[in-house]
N, C-alpha and C positions, 0 to 999 in steps of 0.2 A: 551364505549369511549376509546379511543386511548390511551396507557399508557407513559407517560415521563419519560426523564431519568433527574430528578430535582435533583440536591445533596440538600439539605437541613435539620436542624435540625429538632428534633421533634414536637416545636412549627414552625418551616417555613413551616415545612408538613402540617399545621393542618391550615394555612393560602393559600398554597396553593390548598390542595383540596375546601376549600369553596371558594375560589376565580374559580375554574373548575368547580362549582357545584355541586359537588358532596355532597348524605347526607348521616350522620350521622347510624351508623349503629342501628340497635332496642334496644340495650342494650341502647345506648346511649342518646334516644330519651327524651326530654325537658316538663317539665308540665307547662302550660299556668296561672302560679302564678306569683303574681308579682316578679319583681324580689329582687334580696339580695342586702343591700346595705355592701360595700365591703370596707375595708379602704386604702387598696390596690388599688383600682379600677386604678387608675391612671397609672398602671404598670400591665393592666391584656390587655388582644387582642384584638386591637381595628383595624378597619376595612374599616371603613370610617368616613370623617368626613366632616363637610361643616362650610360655614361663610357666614353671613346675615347683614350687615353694621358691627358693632363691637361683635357682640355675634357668639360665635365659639360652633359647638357642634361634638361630637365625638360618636362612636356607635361600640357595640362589643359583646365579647361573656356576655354569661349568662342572657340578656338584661341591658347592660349599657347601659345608656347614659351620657354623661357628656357634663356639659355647661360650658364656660369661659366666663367673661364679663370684661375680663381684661387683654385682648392681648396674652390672654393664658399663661398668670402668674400661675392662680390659675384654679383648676376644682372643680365645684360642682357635686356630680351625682345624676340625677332624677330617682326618682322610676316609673316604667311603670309596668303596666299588663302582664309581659308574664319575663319566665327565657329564650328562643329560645335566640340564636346567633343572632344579627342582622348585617343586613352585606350595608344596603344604605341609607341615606340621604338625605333630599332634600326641601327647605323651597322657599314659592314664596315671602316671607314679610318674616318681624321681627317675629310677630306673630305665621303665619301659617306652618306649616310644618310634613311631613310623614316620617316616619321610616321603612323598609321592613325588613325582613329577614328568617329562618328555621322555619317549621312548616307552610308558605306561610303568616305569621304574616304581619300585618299592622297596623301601630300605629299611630293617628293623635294629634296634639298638635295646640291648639288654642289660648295661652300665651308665645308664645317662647321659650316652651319647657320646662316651669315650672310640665307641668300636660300633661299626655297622656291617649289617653284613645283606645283600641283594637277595630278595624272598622272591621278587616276581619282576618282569619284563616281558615286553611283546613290544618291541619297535618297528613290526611291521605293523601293526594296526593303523599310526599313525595317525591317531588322538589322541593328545598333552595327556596325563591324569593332574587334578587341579587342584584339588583336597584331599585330605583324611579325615574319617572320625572312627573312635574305638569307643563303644557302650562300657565295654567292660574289658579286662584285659585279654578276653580271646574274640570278641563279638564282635569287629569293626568293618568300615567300608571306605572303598575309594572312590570319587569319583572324578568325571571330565568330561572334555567334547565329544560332541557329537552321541550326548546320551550316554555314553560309557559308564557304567554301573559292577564296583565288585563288592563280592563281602565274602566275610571269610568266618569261620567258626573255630580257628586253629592258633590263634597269635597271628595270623600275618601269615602261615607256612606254606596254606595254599590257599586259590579265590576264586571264587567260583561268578563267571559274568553273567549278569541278566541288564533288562532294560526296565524304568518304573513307568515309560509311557508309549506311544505310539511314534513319537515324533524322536528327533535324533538332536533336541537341545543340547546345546553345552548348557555343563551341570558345573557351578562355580564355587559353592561355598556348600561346604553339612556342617549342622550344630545342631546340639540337642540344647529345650528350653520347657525344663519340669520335665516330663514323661514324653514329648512332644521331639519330632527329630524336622527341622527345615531343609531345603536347600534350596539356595539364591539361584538362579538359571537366567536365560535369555529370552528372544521372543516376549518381554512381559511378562513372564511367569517364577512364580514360585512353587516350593511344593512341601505339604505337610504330610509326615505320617505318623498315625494315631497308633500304630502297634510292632512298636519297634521297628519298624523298618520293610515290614511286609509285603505293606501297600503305602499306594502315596494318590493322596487329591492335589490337583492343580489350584490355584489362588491367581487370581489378575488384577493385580490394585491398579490397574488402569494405564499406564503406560509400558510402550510397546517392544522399549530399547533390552538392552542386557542390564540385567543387575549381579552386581557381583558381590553381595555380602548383607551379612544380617548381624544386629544387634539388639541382644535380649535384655529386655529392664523388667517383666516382672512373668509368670507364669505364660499369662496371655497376650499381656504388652510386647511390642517388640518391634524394632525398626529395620526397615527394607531400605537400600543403596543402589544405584546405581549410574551407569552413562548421562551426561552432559547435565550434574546436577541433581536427577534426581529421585527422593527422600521421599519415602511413605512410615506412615505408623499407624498398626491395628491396634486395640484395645481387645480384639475377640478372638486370638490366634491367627490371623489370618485372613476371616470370612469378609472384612470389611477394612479400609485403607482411607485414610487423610492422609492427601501430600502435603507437604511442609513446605514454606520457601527457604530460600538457601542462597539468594543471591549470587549463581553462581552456575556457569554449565559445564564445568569441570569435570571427570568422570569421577564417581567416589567410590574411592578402593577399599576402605580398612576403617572399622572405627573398634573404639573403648571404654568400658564403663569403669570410672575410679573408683577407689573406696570410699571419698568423699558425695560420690553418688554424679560428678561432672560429669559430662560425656562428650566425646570429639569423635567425632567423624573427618576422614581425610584422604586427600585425594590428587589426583592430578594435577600441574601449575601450580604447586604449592597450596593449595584450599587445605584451611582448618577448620572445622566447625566445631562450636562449642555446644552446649546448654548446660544450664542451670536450673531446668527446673522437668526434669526425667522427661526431654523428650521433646515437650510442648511447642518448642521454637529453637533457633541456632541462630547462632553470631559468625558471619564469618571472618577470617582472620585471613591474611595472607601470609606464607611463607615470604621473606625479600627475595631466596634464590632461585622461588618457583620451583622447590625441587619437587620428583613425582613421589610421593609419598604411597605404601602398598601396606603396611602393618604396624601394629603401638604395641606396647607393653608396658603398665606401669613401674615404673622404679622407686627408691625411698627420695625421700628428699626436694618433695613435688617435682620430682621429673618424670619425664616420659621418653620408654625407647621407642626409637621411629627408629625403620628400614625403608629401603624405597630403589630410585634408580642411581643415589649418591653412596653405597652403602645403609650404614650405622650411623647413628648420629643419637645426641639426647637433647629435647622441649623442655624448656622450662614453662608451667602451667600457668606458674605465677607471673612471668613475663608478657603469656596471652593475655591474660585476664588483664593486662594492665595500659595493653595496647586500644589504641582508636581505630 
């Protein structure tokens, strides 16, 4: 893999290599025990998180996982079967939902995330898994480095591995947008598939770096992230790409669309970006602590939950919007 020149501390390092895929080296490797529950948890590296009507959950190193059922006031953390990094999220109901991460872990939750229980593993493969997405409540896929491709037709029970290309990309982010399924990958590329999941076309909005995430604004509209700043947006699914400026060669990890229709994108060295007007341009903002920011979720009260390399923490919207 290609090496960046990312300024970053040593916990943004440890965020950005598993955000590139990259694993862990042998000394470092993780035993399949539950994990520790930590009183800190709440200020350890969390990496992604999701939101299913009001219940928030968070997921990070060591195997945390943390639940909110209180606008992200307070966090509980559940104990699951495995100490691996977990690095993706993804719930189809209140109820149901998967956890991915190192060691090629997969954790399902049949109570909203009270109880988890280990469906699948293979730590000798020795590529992260980086994401989850579930079509419907038995139809989902995992992915991660070095091309690693599962999908299952069971809930989660079992998965079956294939490859959607020639090459052994790490594969970073899956989302569906309308009938339409993405995933952010490296090398410059992304990739779309027109029928469920099938098959997949490559897309090259022009730059070479890794992108690590996508954010959808309308069927065909949708924005591409990635390494040292930077931001594309198609109007056409895909086929065609404008980069954005952004001020900024930060890597961007995680962005949001509010219900107000805002959007932030956000990133490495503390980068926020806004817009105002679906997409068109971005403002950038600085965090003061530079913290490495990885995922949002909106909350009431114009706030916003961010996870990152400091933990949990919550943005006030209204405080961006009001800074120079």
């Amino acid at each position: 893999m290609k090496s960046h020149n990312v300024e970053c501390s040593i916990v943004k390092l440890i965020i950005a290599l598993i955000l590139l895929g990259l694993t862990w080296a042998p000394a470092l490797a993780i035993d399949a025990d539950n994990s520790v529950f930590a009183p800190l948890v709440t200020r350890s590296l969390l990496l992604d998180a999701y939101r299913v009507e009001n219940n928030f959950i968070a997921v990070g190193e060591r195997g945390h996982v943390l639940l909110s059922v209180d606008n992200g006031i307070s966090w509980k953390q559940a104990q699951v079967p495995t100490r691996a990094t977990l690095t993706g999220v993804y719930f189809t109901d209140r109820a149901h939902g998967w956890v991915v991460g190192h060691d090629q872990v997969i954790l399902r939750t049949q109570d909203g995330g009270k109880n988890w229980e280990l469906v699948y593993e293979d730590a000798a493969a020795e590529s992260p898994l980086l994401d989850v997405y579930f079509k419907d409540a038995q139809h989902g896929f995992a992915i991660g480095a070095y091309g690693v491709f599962l999908e299952t037709f069971d809930a989660g029970s079992s998965w079956t591995k294939r490859y959607i290309s020639e090459d052994d990309f790490h594969l970073n982010q899956i989302l569906a947008v309308g009938d339409k399924l993405y995933i952010a990958a490296e090398a410059g590329l992304a990739y779309r598939s027109d029928d469920g999941g099938e098959s997949w076309v490559a897309l090259t909005p022009g730059y070479m770096g890794s992108f690590f995430g996508l954010l959808p604004l309308t069927e065909d509209r949708l924005l591409l992230f990635g390494l040292r700043g930077n931001l594309f947006r198609s109007e056409d699914a895909g086929e065609t790409w404008t980069q954005i400026e952004t001020a900024t060669e930060a890597g961007l990890t995680g962005g949001l669309r509010l219900e107000d229709g805002t959007l932030v994108i956000v990133g490495m060295a503390g980068a926020l970006l806004i817009s105002h007007d679906n997409g068109d341009s971005f403002n950038l903002h600085q965090d003061p602590d530079r913290r490495g920011f990885s995922s949002l979720l909106e909350a009431s009260g114009g706030e916003i939950v961010a996870v990152g390399d400091f933990g949990v923490t919550k943005l006030s919207l209204t405080n961006l919007n009001t800074e120079k």
